[in-house]
C-alpha positions in Angstrom: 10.5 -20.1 15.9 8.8 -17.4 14.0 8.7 -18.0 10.2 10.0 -15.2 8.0 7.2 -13.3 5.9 7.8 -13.7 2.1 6.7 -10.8 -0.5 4.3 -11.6 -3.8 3.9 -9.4 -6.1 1.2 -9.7 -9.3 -0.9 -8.6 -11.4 -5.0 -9.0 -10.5 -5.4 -12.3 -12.4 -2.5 -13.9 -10.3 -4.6 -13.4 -6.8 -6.5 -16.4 -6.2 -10.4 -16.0 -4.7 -8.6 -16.2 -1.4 -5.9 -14.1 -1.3 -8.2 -11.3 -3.1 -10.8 -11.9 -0.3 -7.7 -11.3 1.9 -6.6 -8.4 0.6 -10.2 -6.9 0.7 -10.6 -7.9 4.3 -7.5 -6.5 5.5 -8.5 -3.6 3.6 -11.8 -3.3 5.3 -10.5 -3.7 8.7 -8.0 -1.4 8.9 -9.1 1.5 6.6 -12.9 1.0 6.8 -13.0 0.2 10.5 -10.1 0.8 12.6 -10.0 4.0 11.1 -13.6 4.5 11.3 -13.4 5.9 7.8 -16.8 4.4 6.0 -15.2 5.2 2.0 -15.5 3.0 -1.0 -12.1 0.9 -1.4 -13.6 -0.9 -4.3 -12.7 1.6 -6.4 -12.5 0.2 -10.2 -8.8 0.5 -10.0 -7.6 -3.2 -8.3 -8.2 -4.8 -11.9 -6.4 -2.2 -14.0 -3.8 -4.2 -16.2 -0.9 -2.1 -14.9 -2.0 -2.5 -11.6 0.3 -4.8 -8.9 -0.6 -6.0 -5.9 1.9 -6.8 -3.2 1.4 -9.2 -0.8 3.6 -9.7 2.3 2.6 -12.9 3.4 3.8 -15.6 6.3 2.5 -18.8 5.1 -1.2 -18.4 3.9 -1.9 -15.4 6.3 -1.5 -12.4 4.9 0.0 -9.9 7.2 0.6 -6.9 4.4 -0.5 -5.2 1.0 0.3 -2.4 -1.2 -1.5 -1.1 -4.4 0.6 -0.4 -6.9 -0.8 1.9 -10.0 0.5 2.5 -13.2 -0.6 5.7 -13.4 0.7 7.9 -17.0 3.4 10.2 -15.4 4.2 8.1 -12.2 3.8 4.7 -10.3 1.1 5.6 -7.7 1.7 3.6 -4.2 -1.4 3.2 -2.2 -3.2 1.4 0.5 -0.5 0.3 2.3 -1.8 -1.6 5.1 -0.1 -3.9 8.0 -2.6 -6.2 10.2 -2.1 -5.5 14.0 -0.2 -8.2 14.7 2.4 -7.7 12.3 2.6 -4.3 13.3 6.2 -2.7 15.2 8.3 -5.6 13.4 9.5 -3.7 10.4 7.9 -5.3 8.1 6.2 -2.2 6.8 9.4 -1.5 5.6 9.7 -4.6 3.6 6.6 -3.8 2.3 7.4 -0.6 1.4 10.6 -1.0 -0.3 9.0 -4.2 -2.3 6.0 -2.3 -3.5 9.2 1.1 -4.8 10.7 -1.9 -6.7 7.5 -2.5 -8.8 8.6 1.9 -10.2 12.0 0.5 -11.4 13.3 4.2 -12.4 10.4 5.9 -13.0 9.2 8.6 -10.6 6.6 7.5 -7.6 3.7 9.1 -5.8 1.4 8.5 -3.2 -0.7 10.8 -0.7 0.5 10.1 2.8 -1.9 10.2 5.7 -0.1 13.6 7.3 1.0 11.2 10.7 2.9 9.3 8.2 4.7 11.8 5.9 8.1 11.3 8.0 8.2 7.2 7.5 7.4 7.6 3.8 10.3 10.4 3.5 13.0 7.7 4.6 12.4 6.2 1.7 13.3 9.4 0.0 10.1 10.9 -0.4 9.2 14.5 -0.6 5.8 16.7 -0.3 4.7 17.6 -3.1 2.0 19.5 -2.5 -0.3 21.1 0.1 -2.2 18.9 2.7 -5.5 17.9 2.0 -8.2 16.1 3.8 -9.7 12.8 2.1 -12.5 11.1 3.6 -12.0 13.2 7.1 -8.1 12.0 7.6 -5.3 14.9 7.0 -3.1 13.7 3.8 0.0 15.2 2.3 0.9 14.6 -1.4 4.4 13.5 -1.9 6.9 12.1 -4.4 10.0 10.1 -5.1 11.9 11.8 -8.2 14.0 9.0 -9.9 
C-alpha cells in the first residue's frame, strides 16, 4: 500500500544537511538537467529570512519543493519541481496549494514556464505581463490578486 506524501514547510534553518542536499538535488536534476538548462539555482535567495521552503515528502524521500519568497509587494512562488516518479499523481497540486498558503491574503507571483501558464491559472492565476524567455525556456509572468 502506497503511503501518503506529507507537506513541510520552513524556514532555511529548519532543513537539515539532508533534506537541503535534497532539495538541491532535485533541483539540479530537473531544472539543470532534464531541462538541459545549465543556469545558477544557487542564487543567494534560499537563505533569505522570509524565505519558505516546502517540502512534499513520502517518508525521507522527497518527491516535491517549492520556493517561497517574501518578496516587498508580493509572495514570489518559484521552483516548483515534482521528481519523475511522483509525477501524473496530483501531487503537484498539493504542492501547489501548500506553497499559496505560505501568502495568507497577500497578493502572489511567479513566472510560469509558458507550457504551464494554464495549470498555474486553476489556481486563480492571471498573466501579468508579456512572455519572456529566461535561460532559453518561454515564461509568462502571472499573478494571484488577493
Amino acid at each position: 500500500m502506497e503511503t501518503v506524501p506529507d507537506i513541510v514547510t520552513v524556514d532555511f534553518e529548519q532543513l537539515s544537511a539532508r533534506e537541503a542536499y535534497d532539495v538541491w538535488r532535485l533541483r539540479q536534476d530537473v531544472f539543470v538537467i532534464e531541462q538541459a538548462c545549465p543556469y545558477p539555482d544557487l542564487d543567494g535567495r534560499d537563505t533569505e529570512p522570509g524565505t519558505r521552503h516546502v517540502l512534499l515528502r513520502d517518508g525521507d524521500r522527497l518527491l516535491g519543493y517549492a520556493r517561497v519568497l517574501d518578496d516587498p509587494a508580493a509572495w514570489r512562488i518559484g521552483r516548483v519541481v515534482l521528481a519523475p516518479e511522483a509525477r501524473g499523481r496530483g501531487l503537484a497540486d498539493v504542492l501547489m496549494r501548500a506553497a499559496m498558503d505560505v501568502a495568507g491574503d497577500r497578493d502572489v507571483v511567479l513566472d510560469a514556464q509558458s507550457p504551464l501558464a494554464g495549470w498555474y491559472a486553476t489556481f486563480g492565476f492571471e498573466p501579468d505581463g508579456a512572455e519572456f524567455l529566461e535561460d532559453g525556456i518561454p515564461h509568462i509572468p502571472m499573478r494571484l490578486s488577493r
